[in-house]
Jmol script that loads the backbone (N, CA, C; Angstrom):
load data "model"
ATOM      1  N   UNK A   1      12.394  -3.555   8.860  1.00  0.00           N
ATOM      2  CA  UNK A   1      13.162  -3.689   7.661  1.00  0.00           C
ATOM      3  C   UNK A   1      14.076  -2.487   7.492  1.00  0.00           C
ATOM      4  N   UNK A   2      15.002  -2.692   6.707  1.00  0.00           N
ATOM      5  CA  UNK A   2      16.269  -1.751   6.596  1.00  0.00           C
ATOM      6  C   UNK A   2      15.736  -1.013   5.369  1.00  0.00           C
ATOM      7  N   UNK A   3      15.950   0.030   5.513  1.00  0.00           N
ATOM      8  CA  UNK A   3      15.640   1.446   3.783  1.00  0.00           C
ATOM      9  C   UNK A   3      17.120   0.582   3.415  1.00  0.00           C
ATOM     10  N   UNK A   4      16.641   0.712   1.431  1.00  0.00           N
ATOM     11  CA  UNK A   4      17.854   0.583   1.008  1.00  0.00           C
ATOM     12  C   UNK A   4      18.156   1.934   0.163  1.00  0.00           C
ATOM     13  N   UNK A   5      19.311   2.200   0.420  1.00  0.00           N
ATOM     14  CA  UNK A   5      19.390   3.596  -0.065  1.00  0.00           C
ATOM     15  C   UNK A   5      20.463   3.451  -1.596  1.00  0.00           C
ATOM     16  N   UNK A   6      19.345   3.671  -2.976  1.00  0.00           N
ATOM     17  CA  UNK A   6      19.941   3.239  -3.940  1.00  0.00           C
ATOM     18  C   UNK A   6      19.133   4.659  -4.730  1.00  0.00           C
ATOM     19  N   UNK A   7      19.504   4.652  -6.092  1.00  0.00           N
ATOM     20  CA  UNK A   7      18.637   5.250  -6.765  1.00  0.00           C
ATOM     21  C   UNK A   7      17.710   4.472  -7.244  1.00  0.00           C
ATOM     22  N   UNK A   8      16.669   5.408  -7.452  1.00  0.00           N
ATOM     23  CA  UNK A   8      15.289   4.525  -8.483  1.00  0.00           C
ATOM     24  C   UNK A   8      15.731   4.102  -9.556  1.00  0.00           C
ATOM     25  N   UNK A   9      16.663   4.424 -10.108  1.00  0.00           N
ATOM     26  CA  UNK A   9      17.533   4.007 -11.700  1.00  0.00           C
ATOM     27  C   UNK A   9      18.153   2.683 -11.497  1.00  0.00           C
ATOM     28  N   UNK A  10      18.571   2.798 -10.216  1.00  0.00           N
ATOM     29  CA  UNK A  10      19.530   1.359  -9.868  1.00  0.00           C
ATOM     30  C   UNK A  10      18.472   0.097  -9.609  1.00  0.00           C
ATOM     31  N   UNK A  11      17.448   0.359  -9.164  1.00  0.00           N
ATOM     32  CA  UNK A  11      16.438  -0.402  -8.436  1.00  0.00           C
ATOM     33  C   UNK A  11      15.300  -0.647  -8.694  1.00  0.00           C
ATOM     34  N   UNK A  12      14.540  -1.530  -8.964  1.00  0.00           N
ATOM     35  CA  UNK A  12      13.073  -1.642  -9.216  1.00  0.00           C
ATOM     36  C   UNK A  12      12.303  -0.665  -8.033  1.00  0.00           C
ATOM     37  N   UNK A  13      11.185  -0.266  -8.639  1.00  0.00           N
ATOM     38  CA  UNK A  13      10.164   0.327  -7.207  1.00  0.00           C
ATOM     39  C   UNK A  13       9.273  -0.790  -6.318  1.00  0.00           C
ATOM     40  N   UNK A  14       9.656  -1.681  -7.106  1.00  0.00           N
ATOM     41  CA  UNK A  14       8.946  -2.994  -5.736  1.00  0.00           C
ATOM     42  C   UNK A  14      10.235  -3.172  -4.725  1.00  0.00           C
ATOM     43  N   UNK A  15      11.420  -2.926  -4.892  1.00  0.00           N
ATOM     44  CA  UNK A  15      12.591  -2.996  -4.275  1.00  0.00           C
ATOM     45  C   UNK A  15      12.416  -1.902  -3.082  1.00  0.00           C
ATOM     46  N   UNK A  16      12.070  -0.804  -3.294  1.00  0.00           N
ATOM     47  CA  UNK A  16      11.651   0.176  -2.887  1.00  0.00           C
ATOM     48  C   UNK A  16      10.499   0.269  -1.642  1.00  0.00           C
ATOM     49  N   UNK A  17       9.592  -0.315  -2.260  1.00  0.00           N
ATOM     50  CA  UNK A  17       8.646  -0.765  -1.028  1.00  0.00           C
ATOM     51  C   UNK A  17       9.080  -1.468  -0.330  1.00  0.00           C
ATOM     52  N   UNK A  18       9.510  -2.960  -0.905  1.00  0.00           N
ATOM     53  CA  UNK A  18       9.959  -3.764   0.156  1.00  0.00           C
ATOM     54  C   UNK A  18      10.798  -3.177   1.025  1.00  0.00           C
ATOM     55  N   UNK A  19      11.969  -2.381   0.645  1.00  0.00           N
ATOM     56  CA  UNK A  19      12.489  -2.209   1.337  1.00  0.00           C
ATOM     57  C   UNK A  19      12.157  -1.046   2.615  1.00  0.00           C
ATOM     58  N   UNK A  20      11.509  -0.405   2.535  1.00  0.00           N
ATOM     59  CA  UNK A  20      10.943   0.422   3.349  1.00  0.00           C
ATOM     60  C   UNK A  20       9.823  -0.027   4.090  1.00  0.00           C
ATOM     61  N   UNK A  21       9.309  -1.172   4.020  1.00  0.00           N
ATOM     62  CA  UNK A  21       8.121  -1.947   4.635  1.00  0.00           C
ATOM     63  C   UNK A  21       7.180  -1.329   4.322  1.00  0.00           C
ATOM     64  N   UNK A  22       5.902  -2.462   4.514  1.00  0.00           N
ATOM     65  CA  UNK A  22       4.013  -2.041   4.092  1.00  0.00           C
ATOM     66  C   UNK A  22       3.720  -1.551   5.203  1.00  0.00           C
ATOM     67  N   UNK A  23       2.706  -0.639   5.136  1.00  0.00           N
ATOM     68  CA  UNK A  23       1.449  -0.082   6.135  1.00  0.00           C
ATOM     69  C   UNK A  23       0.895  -1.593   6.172  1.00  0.00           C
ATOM     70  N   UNK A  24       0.039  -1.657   5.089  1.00  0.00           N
ATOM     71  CA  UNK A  24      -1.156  -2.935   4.641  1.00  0.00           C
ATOM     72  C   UNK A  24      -1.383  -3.390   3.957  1.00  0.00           C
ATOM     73  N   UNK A  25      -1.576  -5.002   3.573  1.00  0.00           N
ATOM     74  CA  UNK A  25      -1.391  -5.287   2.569  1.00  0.00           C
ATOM     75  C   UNK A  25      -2.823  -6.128   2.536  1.00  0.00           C
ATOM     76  N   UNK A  26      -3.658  -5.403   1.117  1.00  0.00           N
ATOM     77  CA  UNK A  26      -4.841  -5.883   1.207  1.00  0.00           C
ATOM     78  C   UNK A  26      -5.082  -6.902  -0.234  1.00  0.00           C
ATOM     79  N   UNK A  27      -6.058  -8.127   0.302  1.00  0.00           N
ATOM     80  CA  UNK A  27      -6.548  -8.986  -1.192  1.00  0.00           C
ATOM     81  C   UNK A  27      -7.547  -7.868  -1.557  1.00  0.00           C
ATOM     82  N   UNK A  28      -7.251  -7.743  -3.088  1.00  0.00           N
ATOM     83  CA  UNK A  28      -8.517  -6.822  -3.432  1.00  0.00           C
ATOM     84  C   UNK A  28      -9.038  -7.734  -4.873  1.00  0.00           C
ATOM     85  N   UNK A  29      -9.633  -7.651  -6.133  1.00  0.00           N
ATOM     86  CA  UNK A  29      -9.940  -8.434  -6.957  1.00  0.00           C
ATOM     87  C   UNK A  29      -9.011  -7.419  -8.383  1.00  0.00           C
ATOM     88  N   UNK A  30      -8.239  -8.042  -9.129  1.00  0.00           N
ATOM     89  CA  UNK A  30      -7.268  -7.499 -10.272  1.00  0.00           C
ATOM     90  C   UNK A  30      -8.237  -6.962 -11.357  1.00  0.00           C
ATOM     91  N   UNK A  31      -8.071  -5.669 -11.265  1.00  0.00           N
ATOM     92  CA  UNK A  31      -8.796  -4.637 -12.452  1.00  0.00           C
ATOM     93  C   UNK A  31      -9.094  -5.181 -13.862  1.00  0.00           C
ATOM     94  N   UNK A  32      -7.701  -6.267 -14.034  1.00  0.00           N
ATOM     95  CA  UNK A  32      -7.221  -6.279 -15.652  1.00  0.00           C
ATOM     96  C   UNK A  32      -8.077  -8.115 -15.820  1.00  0.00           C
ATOM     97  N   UNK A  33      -8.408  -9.017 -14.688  1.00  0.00           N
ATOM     98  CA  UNK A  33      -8.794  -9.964 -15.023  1.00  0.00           C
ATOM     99  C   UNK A  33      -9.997 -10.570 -13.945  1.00  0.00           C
ATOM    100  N   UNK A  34      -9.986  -9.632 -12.657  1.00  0.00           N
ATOM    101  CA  UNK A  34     -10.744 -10.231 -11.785  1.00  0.00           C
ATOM    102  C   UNK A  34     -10.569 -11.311 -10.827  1.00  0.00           C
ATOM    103  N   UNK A  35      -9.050 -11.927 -11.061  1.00  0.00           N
ATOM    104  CA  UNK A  35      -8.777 -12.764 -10.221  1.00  0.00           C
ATOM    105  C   UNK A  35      -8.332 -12.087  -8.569  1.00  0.00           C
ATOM    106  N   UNK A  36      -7.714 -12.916  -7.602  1.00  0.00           N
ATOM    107  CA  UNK A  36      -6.947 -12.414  -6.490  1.00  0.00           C
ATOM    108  C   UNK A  36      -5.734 -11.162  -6.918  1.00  0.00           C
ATOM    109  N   UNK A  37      -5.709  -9.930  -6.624  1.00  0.00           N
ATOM    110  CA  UNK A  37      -4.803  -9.604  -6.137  1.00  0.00           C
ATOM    111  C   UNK A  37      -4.282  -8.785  -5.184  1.00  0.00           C
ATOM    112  N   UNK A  38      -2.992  -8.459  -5.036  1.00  0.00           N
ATOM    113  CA  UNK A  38      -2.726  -7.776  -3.334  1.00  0.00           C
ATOM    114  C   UNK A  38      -2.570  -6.097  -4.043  1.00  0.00           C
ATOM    115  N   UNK A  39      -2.856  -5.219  -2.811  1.00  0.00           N
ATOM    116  CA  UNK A  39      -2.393  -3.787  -3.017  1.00  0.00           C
ATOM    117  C   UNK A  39      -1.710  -3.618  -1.584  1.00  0.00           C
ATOM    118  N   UNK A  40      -0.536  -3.579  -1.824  1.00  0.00           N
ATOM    119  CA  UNK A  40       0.710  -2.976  -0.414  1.00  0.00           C
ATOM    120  C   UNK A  40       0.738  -1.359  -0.413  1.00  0.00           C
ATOM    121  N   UNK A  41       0.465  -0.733   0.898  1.00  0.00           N
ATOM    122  CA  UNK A  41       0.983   0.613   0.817  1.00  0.00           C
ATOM    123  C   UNK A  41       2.360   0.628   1.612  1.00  0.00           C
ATOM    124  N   UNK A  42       3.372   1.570   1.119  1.00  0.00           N
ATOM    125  CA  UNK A  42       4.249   1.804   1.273  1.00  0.00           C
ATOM    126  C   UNK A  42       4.018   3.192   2.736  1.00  0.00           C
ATOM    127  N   UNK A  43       4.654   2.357   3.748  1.00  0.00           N
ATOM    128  CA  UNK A  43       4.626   3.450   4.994  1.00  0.00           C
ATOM    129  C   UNK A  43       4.919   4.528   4.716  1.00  0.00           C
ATOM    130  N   UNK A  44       6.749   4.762   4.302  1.00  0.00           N
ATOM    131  CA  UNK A  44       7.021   5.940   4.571  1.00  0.00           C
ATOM    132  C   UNK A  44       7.536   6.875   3.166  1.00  0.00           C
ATOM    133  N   UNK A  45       7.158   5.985   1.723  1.00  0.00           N
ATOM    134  CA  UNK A  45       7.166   6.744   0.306  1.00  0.00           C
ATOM    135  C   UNK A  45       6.019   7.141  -0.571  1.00  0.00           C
ATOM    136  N   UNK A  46       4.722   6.828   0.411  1.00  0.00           N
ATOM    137  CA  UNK A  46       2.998   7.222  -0.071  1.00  0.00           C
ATOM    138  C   UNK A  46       3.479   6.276  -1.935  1.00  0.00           C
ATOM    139  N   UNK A  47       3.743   5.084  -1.482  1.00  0.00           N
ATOM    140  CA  UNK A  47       3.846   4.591  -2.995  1.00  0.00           C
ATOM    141  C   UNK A  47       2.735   3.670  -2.985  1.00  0.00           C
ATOM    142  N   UNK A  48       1.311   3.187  -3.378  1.00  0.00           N
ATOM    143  CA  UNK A  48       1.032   1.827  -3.384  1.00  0.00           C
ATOM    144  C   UNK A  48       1.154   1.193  -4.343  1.00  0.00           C
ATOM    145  N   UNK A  49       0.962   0.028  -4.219  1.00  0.00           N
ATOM    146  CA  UNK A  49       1.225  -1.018  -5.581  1.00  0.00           C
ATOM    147  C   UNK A  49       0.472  -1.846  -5.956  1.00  0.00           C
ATOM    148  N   UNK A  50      -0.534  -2.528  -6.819  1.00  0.00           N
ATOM    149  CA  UNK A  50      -1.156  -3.195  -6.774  1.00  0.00           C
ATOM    150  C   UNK A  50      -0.427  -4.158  -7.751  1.00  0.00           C
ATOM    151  N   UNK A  51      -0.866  -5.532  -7.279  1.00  0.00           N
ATOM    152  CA  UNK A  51      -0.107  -6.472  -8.254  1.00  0.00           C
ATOM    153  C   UNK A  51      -1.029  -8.001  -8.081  1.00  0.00           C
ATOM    154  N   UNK A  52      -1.034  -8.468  -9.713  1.00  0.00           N
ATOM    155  CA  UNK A  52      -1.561  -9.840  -9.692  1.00  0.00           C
ATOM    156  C   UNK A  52      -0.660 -10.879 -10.399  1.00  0.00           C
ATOM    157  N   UNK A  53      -0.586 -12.076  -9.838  1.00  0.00           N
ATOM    158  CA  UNK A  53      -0.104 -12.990 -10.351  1.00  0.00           C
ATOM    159  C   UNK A  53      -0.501 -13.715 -11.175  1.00  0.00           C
ATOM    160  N   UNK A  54      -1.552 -13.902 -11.209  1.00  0.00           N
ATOM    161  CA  UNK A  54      -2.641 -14.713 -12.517  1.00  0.00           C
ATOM    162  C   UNK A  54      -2.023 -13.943 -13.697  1.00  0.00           C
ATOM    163  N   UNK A  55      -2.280 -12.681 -14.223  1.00  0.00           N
ATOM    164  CA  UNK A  55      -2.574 -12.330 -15.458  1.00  0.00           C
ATOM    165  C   UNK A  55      -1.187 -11.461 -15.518  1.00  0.00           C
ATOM    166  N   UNK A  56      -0.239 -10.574 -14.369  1.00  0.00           N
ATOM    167  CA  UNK A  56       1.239 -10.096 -14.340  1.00  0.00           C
ATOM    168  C   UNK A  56       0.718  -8.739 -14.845  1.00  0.00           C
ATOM    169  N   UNK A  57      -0.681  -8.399 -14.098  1.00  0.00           N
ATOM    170  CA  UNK A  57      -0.958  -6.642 -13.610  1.00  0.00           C
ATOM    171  C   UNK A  57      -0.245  -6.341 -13.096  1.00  0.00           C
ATOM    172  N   UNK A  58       0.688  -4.595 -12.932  1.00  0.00           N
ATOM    173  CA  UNK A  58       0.868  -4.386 -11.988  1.00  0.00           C
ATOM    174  C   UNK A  58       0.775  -2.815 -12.118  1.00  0.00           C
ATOM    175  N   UNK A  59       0.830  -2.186 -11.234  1.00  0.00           N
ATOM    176  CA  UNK A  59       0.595  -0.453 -11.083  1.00  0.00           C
ATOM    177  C   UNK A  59       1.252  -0.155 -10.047  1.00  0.00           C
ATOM    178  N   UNK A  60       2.048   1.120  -9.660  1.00  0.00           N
ATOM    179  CA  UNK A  60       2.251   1.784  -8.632  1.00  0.00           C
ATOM    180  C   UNK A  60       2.038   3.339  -9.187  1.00  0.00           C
ATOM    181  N   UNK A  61       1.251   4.208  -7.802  1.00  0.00           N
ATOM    182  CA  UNK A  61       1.033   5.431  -7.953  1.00  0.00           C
ATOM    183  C   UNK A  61       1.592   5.631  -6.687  1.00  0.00           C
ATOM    184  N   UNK A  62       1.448   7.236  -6.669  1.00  0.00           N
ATOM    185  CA  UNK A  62       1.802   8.093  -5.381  1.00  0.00           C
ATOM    186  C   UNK A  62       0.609   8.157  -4.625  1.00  0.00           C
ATOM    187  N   UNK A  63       0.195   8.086  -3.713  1.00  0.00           N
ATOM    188  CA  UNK A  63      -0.668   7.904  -2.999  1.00  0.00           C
ATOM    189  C   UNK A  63      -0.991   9.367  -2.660  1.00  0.00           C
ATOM    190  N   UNK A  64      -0.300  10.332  -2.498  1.00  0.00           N
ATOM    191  CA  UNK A  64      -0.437  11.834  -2.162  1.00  0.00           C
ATOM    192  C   UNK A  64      -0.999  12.603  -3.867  1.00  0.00           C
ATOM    193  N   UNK A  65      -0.494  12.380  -5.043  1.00  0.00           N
ATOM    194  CA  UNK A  65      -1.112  13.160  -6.003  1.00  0.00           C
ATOM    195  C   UNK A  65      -2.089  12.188  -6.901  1.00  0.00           C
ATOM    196  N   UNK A  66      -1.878  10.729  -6.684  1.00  0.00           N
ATOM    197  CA  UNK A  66      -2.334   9.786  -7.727  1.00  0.00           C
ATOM    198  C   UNK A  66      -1.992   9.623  -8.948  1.00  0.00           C
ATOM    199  N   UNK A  67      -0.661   9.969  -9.069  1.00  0.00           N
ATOM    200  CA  UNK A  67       0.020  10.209 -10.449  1.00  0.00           C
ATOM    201  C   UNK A  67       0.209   8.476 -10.487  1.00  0.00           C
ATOM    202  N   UNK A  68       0.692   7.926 -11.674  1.00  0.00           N
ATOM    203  CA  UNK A  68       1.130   6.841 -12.168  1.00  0.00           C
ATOM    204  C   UNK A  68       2.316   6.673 -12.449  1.00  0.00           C
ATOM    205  N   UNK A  69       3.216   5.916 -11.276  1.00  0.00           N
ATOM    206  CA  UNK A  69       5.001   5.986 -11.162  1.00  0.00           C
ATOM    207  C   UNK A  69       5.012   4.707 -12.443  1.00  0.00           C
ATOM    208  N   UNK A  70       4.660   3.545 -11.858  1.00  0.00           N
ATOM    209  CA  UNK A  70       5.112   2.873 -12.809  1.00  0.00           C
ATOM    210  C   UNK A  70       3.625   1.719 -13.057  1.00  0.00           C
ATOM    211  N   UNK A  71       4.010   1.115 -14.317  1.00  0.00           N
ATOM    212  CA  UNK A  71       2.331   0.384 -14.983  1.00  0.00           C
ATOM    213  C   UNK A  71       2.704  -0.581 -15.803  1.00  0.00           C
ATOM    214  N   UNK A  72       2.234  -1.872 -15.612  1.00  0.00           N
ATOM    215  CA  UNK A  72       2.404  -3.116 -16.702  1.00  0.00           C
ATOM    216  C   UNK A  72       1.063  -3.452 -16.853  1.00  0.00           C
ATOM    217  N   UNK A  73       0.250  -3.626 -17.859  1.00  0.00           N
ATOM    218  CA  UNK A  73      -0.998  -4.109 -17.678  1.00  0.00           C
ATOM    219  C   UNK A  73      -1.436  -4.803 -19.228  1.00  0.00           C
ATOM    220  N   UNK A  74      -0.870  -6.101 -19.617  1.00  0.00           N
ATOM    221  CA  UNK A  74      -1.119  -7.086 -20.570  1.00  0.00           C
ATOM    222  C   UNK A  74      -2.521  -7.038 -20.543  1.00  0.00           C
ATOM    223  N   UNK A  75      -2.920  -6.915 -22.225  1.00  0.00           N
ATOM    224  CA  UNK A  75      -3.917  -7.147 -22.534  1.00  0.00           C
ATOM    225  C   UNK A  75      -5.341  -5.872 -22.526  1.00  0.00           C
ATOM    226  N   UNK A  76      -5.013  -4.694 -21.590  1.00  0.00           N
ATOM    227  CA  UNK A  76      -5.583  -3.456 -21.834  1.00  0.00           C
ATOM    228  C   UNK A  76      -4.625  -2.761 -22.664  1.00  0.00           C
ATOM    229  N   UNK A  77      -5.340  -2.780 -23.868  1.00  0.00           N
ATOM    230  CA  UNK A  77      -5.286  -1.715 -24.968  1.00  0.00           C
ATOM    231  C   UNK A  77      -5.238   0.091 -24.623  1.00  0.00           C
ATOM    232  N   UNK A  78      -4.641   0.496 -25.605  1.00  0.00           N
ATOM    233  CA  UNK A  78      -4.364   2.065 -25.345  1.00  0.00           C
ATOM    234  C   UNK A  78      -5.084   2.505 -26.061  1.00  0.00           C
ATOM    235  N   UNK A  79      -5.909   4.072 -26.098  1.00  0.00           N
ATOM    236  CA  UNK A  79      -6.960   4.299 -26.628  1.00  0.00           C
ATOM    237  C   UNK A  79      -5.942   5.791 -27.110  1.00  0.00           C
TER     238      UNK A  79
END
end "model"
wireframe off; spacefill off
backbone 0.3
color backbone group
């Protein structure tokens, strides 16, 4: 796959992965409901992503500090 070379401002960060291609893309079970979902790591931006389609979880962190780039998660409340 081709890098697309944009800013993060211009571009979603799933744009981002895709465009830089997965290491691996694993079924794991969705934090927020328990159904199917996938976590892609990003080869060469240590980004992963986890995402479900049932319930429209989604998370990406840095894989090197574990910070939280970006987070949608319907239905978990903020404390």
């Amino acid at each position: 796959m081709k890098t697309i070379h944009k800013t993060l401002n211009q571009q979603s960060l799933t744009d981002v992965i895709r465009g830089v291609g997965t290491g691996r893309c694993l079924k794991i079970l969705c934090p927020n409901c328990g159904s199917d979902a996938t976590r892609r790591h990003a080869i060469h931006s240590n980004l992963i992503e986890t995402a479900c389609q049932n319930c429209d979880y989604f998370l990406v962190l840095c894989s090197e500090t574990g910070n939280v780039v970006e987070a949608y998660a319907p239905g978990i409340p903020f404390n």
